[in-house]
C-alpha positions as CSV (number, residue, x, y, z in Angstrom):
1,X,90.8,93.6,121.0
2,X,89.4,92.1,124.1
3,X,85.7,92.3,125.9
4,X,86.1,91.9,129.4
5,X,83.4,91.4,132.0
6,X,85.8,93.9,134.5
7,X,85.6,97.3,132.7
8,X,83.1,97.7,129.4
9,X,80.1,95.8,130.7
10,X,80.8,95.5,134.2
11,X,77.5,97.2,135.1
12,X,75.5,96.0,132.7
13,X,76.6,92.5,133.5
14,X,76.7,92.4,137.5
15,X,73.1,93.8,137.7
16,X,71.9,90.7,135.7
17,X,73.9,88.7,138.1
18,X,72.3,89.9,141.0
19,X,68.8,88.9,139.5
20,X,69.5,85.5,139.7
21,X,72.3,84.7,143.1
22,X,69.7,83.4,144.8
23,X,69.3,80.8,142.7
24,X,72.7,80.3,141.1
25,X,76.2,79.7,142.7
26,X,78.8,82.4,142.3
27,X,81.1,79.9,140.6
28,X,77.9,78.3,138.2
29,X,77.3,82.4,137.2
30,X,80.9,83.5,136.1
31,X,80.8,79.8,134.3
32,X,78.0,80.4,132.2
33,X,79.3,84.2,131.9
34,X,82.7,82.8,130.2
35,X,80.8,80.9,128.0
36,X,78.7,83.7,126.9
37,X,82.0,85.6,126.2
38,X,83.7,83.3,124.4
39,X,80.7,82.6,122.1
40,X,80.5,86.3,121.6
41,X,84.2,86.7,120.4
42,X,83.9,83.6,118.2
43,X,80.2,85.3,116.6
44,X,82.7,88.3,116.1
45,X,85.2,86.9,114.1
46,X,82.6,84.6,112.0
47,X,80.7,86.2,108.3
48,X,78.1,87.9,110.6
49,X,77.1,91.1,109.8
50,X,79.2,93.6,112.0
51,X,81.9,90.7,112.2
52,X,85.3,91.6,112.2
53,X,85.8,89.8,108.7
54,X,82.7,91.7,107.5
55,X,83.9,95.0,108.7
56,X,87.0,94.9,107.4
57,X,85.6,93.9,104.3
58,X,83.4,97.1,103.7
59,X,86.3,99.0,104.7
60,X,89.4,97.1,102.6
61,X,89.2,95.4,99.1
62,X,90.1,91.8,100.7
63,X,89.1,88.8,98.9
64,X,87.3,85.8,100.7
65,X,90.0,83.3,100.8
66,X,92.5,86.1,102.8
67,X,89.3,87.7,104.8
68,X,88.6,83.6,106.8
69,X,92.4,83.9,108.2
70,X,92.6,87.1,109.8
71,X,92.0,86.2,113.3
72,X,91.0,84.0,116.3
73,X,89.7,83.9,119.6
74,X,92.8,84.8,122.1
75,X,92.2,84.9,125.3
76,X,89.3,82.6,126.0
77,X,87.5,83.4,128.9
78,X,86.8,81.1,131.9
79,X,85.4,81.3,135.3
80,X,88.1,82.7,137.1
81,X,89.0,85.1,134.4
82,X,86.3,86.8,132.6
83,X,88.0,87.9,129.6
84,X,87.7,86.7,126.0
85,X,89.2,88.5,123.0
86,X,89.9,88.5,119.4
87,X,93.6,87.9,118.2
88,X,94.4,89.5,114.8
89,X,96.9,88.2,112.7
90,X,100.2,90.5,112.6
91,X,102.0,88.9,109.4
92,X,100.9,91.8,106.9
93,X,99.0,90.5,103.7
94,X,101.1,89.8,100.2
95,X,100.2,92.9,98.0
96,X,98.9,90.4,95.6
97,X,95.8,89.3,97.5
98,X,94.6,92.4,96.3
99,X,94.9,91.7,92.6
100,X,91.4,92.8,91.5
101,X,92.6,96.2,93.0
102,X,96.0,96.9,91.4
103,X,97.5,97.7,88.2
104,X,100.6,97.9,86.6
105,X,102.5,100.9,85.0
106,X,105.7,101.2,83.6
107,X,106.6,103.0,86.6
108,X,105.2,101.0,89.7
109,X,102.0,99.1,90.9
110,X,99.0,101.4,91.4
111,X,97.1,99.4,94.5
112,X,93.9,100.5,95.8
113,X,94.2,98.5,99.5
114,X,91.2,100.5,101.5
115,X,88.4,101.3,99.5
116,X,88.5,105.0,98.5
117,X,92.3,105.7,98.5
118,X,94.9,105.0,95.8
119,X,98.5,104.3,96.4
120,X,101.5,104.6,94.2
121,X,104.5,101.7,94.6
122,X,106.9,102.8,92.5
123,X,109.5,100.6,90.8
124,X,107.1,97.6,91.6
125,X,106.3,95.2,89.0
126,X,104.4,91.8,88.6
127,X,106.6,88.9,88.5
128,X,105.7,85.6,86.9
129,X,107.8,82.1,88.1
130,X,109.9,80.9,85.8
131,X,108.2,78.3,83.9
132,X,104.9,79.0,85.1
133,X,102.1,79.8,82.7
134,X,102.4,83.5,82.2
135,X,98.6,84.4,82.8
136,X,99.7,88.7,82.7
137,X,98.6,90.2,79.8
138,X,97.9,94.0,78.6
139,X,100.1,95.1,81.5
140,X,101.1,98.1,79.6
141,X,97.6,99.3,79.2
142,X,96.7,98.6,83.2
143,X,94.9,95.8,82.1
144,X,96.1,92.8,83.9
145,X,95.1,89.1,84.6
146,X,96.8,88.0,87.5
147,X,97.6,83.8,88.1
148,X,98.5,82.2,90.7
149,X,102.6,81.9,89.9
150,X,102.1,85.9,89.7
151,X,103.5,87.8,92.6
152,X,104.3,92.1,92.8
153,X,107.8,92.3,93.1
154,X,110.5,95.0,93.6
155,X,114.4,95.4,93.8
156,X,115.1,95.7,97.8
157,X,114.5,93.8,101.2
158,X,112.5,94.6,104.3
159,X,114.4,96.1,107.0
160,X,112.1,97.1,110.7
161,X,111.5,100.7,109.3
162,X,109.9,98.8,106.6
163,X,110.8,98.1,102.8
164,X,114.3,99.7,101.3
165,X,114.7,99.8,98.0
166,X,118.1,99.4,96.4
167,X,119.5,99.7,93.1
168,X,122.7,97.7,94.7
169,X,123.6,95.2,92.3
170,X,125.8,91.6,93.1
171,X,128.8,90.3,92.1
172,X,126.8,88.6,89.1
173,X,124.5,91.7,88.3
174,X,121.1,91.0,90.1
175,X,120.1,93.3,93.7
176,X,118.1,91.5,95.6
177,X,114.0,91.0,94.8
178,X,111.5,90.9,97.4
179,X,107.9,90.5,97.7
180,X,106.0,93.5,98.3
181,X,103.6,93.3,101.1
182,X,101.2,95.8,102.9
183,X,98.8,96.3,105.7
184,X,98.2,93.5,108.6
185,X,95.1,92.2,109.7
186,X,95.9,93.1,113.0
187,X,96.2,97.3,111.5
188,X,93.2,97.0,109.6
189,X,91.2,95.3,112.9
190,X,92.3,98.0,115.1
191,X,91.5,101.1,112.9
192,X,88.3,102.7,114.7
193,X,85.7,102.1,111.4
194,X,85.8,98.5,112.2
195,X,87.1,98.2,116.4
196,X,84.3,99.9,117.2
197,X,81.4,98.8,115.4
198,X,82.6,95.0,116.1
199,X,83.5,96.2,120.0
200,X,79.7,97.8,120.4
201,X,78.2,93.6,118.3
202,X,80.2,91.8,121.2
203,X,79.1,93.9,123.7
204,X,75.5,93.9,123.1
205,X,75.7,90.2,122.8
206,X,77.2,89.4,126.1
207,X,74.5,91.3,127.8
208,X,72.0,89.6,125.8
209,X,73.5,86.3,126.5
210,X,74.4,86.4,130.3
211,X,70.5,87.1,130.9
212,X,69.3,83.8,128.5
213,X,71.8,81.3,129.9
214,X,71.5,82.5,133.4
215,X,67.6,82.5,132.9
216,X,67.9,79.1,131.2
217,X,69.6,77.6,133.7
218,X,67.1,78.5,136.5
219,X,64.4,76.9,133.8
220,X,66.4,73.9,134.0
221,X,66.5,73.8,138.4
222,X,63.3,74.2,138.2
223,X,62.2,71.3,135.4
């Protein structure tokens, strides 16, 4: 997700320019521009309202601590290239982040990941280390307190078509377990309920912002 001085707001943007060459060198505008663009990506991936953190927020049932990793400001913009844009993390989230949203039945993990839609992981099941202090309890009523040493398992790896389940057992009677995991920051930044709301936040911000620090640095000629 990039905002880029050369194709959304070119207009906008090169009007205010022209309001103020005669004052400013070409080099001092794009300057301050870049600035004003990388402040705007790094206002778009703090808690603002219409932030990427809070849109993806209203939209998927992530908690805090998962929600201030999601992303960071990649490209940063500079004079020669007016460019700044918003990075999402690609590594998809551990299913159990989204523990106040999933319970378990005897025949998988129901998980409610976006608000408003259910999904069914069958032959999932929450897994407690060995030794840990078990913190489940009334899993078979879908009542379930989740700890930290908790994790939502199942019997299968990952392959690049995504998780394959097995019922492939080893020469000492275990298949493999792997942790299940589910959708990346970088698919939940991109779906078009949050892009676009936080596209439209930075873009109204850069225009706002080229005309005060353009404006403010004429103030300061003239002081």
């Amino acid at each position: 997700m990039e905002i880029t001085v050369r194709s959304e707001v070119k207009g906008e943007v090169e009007a205010i320019w022209r309001r103020y060459e005669q004052h400013l060198s070409p080099d001092e505008i794009k300057r301050l521009t870049a600035g004003v663009l990388n402040r705007a990506a790094r206002d778009a991936i703090s808690n603002k309202s219409q932030g990427i953190k809070q849109e993806i927020r209203k939209h998927y049932n992530v908690v805090q601590s998962v929600a201030k990793n999601l992303a960071l400001v990649l490209p940063k913009a500079n004079k020669n290239s007016l460019t700044a844009g918003i990075k999402l993390n690609y590594k998809p989230i551990p299913l159990i982040s989204f523990k106040n949203y999933i319970t378990a039945t005897n025949t998988g993990i129901i998980a409610q990941i976006k608000k408003g839609e259910v999904s069914m992981i069958p032959h999932a099941f929450l897994l407690t280390r060995s030794g840990a202090k078990r913190t489940t309890r009334g899993v078979n009523k879908g009542r379930v307190k989740i700890g930290a040493d908790t994790h939502v398992m199942a019997r299968g790896k990952y392959a690049k078509s995504g998780f394959v389940p097995t019922t492939y057992r080893g020469h000492k009677g275990y298949s493999p377990l792997s942790r299940i995991h589910t959708v990346s920051p970088f698919t939940m930044g991109l779906s078009d309920q949050v892009s676009n709301v936080v596209k439209d936040m930075m873009m109204k911000e850069v225009e706002r912002g080229v005309e005060g620090a353009l404006k403010a640095a004429v103030a300061k000629l003239k002081t």
